[in-house]
MIZA-379691 format. One line per field, with one value per residue: residue number from 1; x negated, y, z negated of N, C-alpha, C, O, CB in turn. Coordinates in steps of 0.02 Angstrom, whole numbers, plus 32768, in hexadecimal, padded with zeros to 4 digits. Atoms other than C-alpha are relative to their C-alpha. Glycine has a CB too. Layout:
// residues N
n NUM;...
n.c1 X;...
n.c2 Y;...
n.c3 Z;...
ca.c1 X;...
ca.c2 Y;...
ca.c3 Z;...
c.c1 X;...
c.c2 Y;...
c.c3 Z;...
o.c1 X;...
o.c2 Y;...
o.c3 Z;...
cb.c1 X;...
cb.c2 Y;...
cb.c3 Z;...
This chain:
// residues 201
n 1;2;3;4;5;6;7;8;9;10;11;12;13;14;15;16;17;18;19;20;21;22;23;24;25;26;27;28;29;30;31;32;33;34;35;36;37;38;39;40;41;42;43;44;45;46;47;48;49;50;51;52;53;54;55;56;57;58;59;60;61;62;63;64;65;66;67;68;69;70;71;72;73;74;75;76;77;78;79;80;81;82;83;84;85;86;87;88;89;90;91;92;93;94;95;96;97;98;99;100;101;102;103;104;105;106;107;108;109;110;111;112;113;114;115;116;117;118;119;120;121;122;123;124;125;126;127;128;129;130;131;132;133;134;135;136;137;138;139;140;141;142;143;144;145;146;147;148;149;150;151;152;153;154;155;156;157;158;159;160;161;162;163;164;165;166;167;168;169;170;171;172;173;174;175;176;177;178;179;180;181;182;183;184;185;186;187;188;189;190;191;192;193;194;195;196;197;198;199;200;201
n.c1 7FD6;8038;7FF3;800E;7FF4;8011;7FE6;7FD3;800E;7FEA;8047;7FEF;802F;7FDB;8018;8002;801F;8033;8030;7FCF;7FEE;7FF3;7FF8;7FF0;7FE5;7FDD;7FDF;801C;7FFF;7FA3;7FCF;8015;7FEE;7FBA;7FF0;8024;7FEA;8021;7FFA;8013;801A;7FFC;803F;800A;801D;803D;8032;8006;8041;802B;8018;8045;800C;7FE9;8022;7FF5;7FAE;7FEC;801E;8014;7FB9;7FBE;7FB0;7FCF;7FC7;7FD9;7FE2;803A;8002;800D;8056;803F;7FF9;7FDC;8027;802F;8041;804A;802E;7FF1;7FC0;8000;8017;7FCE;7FB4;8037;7FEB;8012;7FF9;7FB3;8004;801C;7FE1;7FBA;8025;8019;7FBD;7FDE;801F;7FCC;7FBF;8021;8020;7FA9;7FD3;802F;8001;8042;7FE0;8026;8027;8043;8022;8049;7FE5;7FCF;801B;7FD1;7FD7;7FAF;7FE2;7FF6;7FBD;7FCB;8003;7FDF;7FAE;7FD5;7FFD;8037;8032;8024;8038;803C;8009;803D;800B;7FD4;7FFD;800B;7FC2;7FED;7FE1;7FC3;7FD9;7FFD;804A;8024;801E;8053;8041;8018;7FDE;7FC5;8000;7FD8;8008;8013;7FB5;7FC4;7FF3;7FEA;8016;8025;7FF1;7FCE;7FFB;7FF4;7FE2;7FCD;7FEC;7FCC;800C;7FF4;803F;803F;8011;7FDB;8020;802A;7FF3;7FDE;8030;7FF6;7FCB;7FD1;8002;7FCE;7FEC;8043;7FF1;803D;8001;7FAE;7FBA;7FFA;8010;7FFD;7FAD;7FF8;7FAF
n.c2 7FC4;7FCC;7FCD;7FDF;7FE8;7FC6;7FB8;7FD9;7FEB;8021;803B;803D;803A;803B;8037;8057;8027;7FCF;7FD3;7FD2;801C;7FCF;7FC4;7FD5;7FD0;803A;8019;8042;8041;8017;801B;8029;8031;7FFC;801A;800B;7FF2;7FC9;7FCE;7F9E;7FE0;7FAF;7FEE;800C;8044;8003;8044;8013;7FEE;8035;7FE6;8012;801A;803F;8016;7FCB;8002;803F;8039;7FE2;7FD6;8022;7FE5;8036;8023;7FBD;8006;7FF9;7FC9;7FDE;800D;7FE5;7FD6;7FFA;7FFC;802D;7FF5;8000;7FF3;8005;8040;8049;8041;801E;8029;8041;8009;8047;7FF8;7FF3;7FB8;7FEE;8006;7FDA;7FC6;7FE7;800B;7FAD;7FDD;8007;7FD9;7FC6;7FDB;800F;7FC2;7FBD;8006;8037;805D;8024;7FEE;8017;802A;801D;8037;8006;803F;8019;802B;7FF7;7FCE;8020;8014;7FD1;7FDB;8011;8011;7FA9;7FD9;7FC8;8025;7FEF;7FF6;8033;7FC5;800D;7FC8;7FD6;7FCE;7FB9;8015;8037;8036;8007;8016;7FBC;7FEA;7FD1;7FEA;8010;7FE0;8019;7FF5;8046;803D;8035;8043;7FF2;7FEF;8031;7FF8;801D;8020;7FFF;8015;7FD8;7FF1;7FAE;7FF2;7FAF;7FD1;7FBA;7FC8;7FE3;7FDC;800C;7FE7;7FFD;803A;8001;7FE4;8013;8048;804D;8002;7FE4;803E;7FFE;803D;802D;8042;801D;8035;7FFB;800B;7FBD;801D;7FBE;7FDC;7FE7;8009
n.c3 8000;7FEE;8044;800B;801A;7FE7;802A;7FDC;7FCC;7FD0;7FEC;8015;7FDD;7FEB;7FF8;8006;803E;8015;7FCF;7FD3;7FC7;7FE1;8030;7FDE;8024;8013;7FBF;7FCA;8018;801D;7FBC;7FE6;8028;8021;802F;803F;8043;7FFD;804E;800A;803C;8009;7FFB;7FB8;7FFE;7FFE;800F;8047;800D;800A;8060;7FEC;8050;8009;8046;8051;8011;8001;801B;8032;8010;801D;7FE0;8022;7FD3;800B;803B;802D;7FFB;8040;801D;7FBC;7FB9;7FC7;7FD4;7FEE;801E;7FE8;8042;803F;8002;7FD3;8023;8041;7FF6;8011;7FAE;7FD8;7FC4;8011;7FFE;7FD3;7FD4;8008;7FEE;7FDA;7FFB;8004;7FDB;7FC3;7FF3;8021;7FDA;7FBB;8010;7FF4;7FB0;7FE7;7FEE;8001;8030;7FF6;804B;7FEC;7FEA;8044;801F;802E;7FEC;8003;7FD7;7FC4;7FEE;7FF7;7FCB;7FC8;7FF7;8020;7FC2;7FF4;7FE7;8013;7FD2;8039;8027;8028;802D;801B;7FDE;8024;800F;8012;7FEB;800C;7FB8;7FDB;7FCE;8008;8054;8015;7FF0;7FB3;7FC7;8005;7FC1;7FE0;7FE0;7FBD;7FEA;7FFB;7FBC;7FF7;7FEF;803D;8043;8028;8034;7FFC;8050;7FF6;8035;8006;7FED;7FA4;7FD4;800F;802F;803B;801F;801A;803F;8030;800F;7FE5;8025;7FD2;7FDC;7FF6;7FE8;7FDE;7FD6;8006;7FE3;7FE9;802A;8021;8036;8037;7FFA;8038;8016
ca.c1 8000;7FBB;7FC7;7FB9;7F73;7F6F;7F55;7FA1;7F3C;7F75;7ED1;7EFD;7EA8;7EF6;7EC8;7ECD;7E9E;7DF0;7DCF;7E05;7E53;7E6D;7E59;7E95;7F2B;7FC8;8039;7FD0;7FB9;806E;80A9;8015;803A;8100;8104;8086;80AD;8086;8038;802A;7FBA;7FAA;7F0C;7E82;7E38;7D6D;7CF7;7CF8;7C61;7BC2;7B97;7ADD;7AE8;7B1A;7AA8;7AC3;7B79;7B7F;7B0F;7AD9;7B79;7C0D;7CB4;7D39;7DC3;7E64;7E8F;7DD7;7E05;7E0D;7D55;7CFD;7D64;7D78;7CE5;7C66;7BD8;7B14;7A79;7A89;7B46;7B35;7AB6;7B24;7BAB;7B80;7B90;7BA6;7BCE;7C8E;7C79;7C15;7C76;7D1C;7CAF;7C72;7D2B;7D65;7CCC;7CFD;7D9E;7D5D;7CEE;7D90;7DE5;7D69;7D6D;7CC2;7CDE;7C21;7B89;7ADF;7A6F;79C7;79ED;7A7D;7A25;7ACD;7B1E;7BCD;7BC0;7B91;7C22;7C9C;7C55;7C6F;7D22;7D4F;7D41;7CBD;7C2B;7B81;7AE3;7A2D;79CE;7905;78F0;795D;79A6;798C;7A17;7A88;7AF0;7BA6;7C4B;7C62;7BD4;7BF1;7BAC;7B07;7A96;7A64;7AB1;7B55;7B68;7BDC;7C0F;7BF4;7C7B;7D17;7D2B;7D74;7D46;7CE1;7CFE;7DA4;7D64;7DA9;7DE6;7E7B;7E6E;7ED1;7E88;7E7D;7DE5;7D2C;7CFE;7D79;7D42;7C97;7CD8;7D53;7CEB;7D2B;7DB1;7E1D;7E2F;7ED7;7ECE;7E2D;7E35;7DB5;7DA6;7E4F;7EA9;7EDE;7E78;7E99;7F4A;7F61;8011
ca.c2 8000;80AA;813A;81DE;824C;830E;83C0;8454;849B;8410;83BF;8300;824D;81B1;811B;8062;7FF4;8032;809D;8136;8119;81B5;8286;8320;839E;8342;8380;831B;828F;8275;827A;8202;818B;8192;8106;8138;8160;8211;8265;8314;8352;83FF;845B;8437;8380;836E;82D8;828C;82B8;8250;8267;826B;822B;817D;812B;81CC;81C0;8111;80B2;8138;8183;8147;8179;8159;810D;8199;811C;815D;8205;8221;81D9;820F;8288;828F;82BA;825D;822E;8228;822A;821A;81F6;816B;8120;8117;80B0;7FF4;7FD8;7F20;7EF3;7EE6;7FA5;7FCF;7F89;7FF6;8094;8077;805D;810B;8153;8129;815A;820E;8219;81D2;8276;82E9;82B5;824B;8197;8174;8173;817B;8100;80C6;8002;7FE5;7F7A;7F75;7EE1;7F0B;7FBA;7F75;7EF7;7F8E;7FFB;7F7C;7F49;8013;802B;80C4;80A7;80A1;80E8;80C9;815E;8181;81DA;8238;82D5;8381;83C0;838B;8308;8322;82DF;8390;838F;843B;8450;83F7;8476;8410;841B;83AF;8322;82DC;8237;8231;828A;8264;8235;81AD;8103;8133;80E9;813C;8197;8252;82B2;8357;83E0;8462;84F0;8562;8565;8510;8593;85A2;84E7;8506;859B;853C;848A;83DB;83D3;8415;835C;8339;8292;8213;8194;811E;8088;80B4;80A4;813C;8112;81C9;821E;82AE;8294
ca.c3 8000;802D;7FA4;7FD1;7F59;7F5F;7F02;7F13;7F91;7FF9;800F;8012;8023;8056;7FF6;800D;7F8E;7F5C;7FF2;803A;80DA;810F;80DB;8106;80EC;8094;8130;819B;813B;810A;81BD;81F9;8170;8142;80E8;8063;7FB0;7F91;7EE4;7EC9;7E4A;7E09;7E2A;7EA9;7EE0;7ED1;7ECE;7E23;7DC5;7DA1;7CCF;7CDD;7C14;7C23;7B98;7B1B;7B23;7B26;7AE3;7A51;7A38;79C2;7A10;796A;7986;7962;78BF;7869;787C;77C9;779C;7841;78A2;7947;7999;79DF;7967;7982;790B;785B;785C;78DF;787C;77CF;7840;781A;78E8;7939;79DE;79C4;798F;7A10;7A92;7A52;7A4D;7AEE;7B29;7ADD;7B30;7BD6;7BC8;7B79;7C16;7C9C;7C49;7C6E;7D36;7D24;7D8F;7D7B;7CFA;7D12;7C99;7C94;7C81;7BE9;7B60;7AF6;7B3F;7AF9;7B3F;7BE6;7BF2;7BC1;7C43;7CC5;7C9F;7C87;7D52;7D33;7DB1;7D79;7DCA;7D90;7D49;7D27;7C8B;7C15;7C6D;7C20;7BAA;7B3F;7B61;7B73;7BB2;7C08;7C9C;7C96;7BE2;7BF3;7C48;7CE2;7D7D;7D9E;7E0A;7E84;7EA7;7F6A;7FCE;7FF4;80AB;8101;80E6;8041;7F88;7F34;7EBA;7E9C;7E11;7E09;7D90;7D62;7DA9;7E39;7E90;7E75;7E1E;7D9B;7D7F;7D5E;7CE3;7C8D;7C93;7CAE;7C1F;7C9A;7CE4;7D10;7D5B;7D99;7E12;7E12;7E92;7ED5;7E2D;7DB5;7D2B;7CBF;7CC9;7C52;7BFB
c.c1 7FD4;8020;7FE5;7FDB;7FEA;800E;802C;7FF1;800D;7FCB;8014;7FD4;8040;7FE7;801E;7FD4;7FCA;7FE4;8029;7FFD;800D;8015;8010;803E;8048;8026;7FE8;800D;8040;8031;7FCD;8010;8044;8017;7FD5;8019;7FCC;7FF6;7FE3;7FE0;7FF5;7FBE;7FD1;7FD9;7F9E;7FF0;8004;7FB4;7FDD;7FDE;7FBD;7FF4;8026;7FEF;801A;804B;8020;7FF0;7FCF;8035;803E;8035;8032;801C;802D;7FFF;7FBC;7FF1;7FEB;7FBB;7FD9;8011;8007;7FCD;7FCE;7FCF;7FAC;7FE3;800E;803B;7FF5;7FD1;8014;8023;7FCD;801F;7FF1;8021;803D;800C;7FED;801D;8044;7FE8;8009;8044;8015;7FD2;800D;8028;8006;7FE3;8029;802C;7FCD;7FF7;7FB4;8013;7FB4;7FCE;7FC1;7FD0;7FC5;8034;801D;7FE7;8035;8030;8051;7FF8;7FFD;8031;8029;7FEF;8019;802B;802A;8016;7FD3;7FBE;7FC0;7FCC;7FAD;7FDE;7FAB;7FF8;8041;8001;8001;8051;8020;8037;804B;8040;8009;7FBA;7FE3;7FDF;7FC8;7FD4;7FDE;803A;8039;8002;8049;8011;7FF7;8039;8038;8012;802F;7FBF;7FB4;802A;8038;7FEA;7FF8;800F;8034;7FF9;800A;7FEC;7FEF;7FDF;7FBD;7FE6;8010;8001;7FCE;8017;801D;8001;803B;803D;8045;8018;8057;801F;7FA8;801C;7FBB;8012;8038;804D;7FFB;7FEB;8007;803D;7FF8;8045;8012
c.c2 803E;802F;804A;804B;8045;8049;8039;8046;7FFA;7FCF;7FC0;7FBE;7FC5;7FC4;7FB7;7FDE;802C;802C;8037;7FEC;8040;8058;8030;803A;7FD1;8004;7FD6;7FB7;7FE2;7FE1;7FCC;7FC8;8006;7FD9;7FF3;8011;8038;800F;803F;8007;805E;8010;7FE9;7FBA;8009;7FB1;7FF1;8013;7FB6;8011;7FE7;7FE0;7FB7;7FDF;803E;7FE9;7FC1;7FCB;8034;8021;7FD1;8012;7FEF;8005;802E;7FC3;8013;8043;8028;8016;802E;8021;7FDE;8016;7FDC;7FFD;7FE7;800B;7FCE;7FE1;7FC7;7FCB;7FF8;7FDE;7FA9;7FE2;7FC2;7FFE;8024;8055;8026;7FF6;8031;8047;8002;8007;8048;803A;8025;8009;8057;8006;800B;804B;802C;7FFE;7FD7;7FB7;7FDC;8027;7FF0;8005;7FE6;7FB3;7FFE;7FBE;7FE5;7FC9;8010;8044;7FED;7FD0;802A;8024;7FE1;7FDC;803D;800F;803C;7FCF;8007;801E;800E;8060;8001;803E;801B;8046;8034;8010;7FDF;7FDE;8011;7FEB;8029;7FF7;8047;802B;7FE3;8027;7FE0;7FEB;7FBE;7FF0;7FE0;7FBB;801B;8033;7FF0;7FFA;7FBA;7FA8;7FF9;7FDD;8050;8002;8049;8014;8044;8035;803F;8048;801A;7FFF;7FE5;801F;8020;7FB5;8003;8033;7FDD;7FB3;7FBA;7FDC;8013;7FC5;8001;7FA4;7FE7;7FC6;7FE6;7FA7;7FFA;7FFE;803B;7FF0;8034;8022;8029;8000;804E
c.c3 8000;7FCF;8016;7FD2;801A;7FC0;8021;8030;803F;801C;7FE5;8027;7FF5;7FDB;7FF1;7FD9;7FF3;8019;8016;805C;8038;7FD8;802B;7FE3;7FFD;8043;8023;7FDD;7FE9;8056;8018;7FF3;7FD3;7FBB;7FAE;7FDA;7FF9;7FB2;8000;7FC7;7FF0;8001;803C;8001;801B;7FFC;7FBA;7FE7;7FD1;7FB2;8000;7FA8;7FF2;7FC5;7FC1;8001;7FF9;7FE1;7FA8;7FD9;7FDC;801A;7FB8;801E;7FCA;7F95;7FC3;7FFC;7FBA;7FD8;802E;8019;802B;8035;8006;7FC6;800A;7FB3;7FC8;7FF8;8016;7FD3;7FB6;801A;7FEF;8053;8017;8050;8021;800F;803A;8046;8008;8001;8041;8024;7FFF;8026;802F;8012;7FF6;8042;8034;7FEE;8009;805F;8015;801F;8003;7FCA;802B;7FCC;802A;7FF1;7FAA;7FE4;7FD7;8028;8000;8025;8053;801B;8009;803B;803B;8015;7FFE;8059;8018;8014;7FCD;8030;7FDF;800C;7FFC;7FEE;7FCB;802C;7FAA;7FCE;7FCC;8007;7FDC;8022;8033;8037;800A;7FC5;7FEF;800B;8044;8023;8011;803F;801B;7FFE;804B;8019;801F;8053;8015;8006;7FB0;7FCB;7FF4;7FCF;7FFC;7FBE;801B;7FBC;8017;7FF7;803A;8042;7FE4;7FD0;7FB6;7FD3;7FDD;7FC4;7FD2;7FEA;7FFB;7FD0;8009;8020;8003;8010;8039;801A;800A;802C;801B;7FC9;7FD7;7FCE;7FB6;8020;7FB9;8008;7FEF
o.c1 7F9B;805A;7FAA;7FF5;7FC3;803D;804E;8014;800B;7FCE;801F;7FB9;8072;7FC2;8042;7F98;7FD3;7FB2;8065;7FD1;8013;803F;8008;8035;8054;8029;800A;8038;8049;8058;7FF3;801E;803F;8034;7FD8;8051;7F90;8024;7FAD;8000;7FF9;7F99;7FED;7FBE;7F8E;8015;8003;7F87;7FF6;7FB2;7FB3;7FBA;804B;801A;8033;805B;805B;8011;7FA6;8031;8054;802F;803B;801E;8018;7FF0;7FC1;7FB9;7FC7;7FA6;7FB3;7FE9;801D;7FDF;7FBB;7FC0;7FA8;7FFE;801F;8041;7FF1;7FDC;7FF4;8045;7F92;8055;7FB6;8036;8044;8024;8011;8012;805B;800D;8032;8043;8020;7FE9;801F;802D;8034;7FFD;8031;8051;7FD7;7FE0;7F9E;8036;7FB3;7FD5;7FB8;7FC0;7FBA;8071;7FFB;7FEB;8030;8067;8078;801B;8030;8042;8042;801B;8041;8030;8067;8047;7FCA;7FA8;7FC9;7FD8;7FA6;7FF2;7F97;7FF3;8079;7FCD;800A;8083;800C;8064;805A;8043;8008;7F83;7FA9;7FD1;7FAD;7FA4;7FBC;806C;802F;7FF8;8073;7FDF;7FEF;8065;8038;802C;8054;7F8B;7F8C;8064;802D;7FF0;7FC5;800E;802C;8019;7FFB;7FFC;7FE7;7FF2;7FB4;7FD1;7FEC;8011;7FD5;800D;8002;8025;8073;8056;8076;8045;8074;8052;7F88;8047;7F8A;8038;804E;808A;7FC5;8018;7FFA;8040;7FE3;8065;804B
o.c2 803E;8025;8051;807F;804B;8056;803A;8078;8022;7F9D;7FBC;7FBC;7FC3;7FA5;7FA3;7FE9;8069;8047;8033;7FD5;803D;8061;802A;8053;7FA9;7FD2;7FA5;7F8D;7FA8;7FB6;7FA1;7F9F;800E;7FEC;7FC8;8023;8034;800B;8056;7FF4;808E;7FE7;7FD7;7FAB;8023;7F84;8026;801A;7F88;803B;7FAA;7FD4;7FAE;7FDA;8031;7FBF;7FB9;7F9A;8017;8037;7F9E;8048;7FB2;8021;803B;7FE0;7FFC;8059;8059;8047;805C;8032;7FA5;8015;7FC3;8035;7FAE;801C;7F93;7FA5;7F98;7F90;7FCB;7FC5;7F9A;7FC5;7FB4;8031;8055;8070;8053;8021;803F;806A;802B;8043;806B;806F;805F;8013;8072;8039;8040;8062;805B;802F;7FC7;7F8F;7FA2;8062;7FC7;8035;7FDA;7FB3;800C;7F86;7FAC;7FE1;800D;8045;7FF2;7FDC;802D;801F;7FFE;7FBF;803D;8032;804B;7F9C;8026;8013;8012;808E;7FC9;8073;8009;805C;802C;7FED;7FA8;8007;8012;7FEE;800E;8004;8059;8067;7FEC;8023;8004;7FCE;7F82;800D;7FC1;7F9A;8057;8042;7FB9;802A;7FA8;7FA0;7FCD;7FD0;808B;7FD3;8067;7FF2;8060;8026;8064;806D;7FFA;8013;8001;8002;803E;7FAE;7FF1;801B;7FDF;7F98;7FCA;7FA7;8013;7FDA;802C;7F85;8005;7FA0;8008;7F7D;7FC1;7FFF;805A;7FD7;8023;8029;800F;800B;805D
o.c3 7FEA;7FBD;8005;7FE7;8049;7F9A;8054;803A;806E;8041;7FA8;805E;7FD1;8002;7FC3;7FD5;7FF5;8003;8023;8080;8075;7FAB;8068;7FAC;8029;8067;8032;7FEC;7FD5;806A;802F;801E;7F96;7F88;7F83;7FEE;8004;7F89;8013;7F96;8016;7FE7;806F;7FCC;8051;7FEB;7F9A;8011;7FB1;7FAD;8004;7F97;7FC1;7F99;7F8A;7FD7;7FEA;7FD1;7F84;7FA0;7FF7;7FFC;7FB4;8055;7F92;7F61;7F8A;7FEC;7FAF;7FBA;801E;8045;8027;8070;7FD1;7FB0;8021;7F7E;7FCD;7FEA;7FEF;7FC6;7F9A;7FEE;7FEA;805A;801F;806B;8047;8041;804E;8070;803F;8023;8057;8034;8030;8039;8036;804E;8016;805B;8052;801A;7FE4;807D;804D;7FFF;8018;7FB7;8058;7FA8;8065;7FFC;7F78;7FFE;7FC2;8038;8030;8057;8075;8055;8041;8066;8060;804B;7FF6;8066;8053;7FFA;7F99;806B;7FA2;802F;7FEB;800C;7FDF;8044;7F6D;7FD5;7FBB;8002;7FA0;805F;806A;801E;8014;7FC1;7FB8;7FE5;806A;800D;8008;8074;7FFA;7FF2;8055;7FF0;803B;806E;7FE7;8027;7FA2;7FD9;8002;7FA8;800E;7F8B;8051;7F8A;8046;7FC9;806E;8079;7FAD;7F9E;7F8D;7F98;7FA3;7F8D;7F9A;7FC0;7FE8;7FE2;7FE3;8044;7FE3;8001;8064;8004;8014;8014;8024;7FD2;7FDC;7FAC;7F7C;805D;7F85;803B;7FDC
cb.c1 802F;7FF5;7FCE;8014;7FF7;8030;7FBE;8029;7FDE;8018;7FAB;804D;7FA3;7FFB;7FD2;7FF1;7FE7;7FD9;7FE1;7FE3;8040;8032;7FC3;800B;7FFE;802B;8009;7F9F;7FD3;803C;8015;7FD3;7FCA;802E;800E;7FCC;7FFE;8026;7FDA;8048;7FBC;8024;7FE7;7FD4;803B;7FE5;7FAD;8010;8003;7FC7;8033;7FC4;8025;7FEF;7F9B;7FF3;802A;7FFF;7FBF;7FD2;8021;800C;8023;801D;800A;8071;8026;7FC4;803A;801E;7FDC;7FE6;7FD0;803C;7FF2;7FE0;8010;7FE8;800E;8000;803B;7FD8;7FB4;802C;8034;8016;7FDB;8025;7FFA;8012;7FDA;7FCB;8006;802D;7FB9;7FC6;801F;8004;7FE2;800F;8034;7FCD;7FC6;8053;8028;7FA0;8005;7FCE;8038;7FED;800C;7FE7;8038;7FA5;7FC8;805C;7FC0;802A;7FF0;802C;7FD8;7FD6;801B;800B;7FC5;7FE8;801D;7FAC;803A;7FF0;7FF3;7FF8;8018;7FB7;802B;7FC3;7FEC;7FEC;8049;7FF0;800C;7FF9;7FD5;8006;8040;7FF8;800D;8019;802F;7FE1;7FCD;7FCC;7FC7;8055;7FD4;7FF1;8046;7FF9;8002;8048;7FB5;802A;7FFE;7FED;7FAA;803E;7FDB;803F;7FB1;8068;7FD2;802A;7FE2;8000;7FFD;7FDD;7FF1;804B;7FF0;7FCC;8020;8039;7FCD;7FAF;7FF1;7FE5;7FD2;8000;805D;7FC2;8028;7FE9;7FF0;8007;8009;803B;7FB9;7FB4;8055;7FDE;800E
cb.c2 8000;801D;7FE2;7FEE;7FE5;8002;8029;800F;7FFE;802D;8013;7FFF;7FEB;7FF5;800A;7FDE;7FB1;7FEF;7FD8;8059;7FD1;7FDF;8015;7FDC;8053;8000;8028;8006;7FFD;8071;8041;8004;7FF7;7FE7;7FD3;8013;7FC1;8036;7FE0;803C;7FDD;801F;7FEE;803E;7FCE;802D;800A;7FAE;804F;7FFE;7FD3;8052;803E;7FDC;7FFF;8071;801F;7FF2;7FD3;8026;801F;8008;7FC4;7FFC;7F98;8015;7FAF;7FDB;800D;7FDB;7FA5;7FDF;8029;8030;802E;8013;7FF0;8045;804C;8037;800B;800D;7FFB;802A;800F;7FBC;802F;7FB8;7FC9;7FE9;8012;7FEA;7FC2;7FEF;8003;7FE1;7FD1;801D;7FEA;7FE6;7FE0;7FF9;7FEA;7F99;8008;7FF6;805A;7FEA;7FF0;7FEE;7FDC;801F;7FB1;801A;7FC0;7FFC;800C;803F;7FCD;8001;8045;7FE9;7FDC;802F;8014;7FF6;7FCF;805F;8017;8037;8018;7FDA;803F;7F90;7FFA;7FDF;803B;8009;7FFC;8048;7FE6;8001;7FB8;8029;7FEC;804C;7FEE;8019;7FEC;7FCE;7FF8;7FBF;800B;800D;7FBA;8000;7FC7;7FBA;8020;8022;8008;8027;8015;8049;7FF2;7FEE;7FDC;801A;801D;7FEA;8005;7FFB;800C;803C;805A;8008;8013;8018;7FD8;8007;8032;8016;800B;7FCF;8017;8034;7FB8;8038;8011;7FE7;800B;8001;7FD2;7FB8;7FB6;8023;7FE5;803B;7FBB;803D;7FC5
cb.c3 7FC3;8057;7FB1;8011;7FD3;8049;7FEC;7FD0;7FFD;802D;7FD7;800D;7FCE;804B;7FE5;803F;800C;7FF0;8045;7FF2;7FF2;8025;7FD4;8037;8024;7FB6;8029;800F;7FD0;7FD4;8048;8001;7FD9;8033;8021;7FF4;7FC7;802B;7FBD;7FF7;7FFF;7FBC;7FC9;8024;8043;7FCB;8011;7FF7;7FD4;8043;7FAD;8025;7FC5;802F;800D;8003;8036;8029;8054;8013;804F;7FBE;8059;7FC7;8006;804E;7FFF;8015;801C;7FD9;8009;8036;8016;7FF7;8003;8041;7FCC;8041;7FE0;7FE3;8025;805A;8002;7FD4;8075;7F9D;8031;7FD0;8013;7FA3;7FD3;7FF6;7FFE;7FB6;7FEE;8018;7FC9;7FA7;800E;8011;7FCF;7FB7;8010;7FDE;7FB6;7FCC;8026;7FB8;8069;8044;7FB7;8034;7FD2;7FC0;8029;800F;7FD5;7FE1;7FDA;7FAA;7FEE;8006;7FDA;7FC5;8007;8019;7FC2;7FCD;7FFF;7FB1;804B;7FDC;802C;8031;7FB1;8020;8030;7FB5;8040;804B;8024;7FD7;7FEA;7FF2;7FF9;7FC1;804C;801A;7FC0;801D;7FBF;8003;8039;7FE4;7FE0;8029;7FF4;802D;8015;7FD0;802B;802E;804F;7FEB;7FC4;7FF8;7FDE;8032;7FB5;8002;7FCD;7FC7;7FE4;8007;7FF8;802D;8018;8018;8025;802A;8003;800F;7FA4;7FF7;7FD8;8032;7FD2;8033;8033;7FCA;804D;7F9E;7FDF;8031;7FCF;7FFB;8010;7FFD;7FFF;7FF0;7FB0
């Protein structure tokens, strides 16, 4: 089944199972392909972005889980905290889990890691649908789900053409550069491998 999706610029891609099949402006693509299933999103459609902090956010990083709000909050923890948690795989696997979903809402559909020594975070990563891509070095920066809040320059996935990997993102704002001002928390909705893997409710 073919799925149109589109912002509200009108810029729209066509895709089939994991691929786009076809891009362009939704009039077109609606009358080429009638019988697709159309989604409208609000704001404008970009490449998903590539989180140059795969290992920090993943494999160093605690994510709680909402019911540890009381003890730990709510925000990510590193350092000192992270090393008071008494952390096993189990844990580590449900972290990396909320991670991933934390980065899928920010419009990231891939990480880039030197090679993942945590076993459980490496399973979660590659049952989540977020790609990976291999890395040498720690990048500059510090490491956040936001790409535009690290300090080094943000990354694409490839672009979106025909016949490429479905993976885009929509947020809710006007113009490129009201993105980079108002940074990646703006996400609206990620598609990743052709499926919608982040919907804001």
């Amino acid at each position: 089944m073919l799925t149109i999706h589109a912002d509200s610029r009108g810029h729209a891609l066509v895709v089939k199972g994991a691929w786009i099949a076809d891009a362009g402006q939704l009039a077109d693509l609606v009358a080429a392909h009638p019988r697709a299933r159309v989604r409208q999103w609000p704001g404008i459609l970009t490449p998903g972005f590539v989180n140059l902090y795969g290992n920090e956010l993943l494999e160093e990083t605690y994510h709680p889980d909402p019911r540890e709000a009381d003890e730990l909050g709510t925000e990510p923890l590193t350092g000192g905290a992270l090393a008071a948690l008494a952390m096993d795989e189990a844990r580590w696997g449900a972290s990396a889990r909320r991670g991933v979903q934390r980065m899928l809402a920010h419009g990231t559909v891939a990480a880039a890691c030197e090679s993942m020594r945590n076993r459980a975070v490496r399973d979660a990563v590659h049952r989540s649908g977020l790609g990976v891509v291999g890395r040498l070095g720690r990048p500059r920066g510090p490491a956040s789900l936001d790409p535009y809040a690290c300090g080094s320059p943000v990354e694409f996935a490839p672009p979106r053409e025909q016949g490429s990997a479905a993976r885009f993102a929509f947020f809710d704002v006007q113009d490129e550069t009201e993105l980079a001002e108002n940074g990646a928390g703006t996400c609206v909705a990620t598609v990743a491998e052709g499926r919608i893997v982040y919907r804001r409710r």
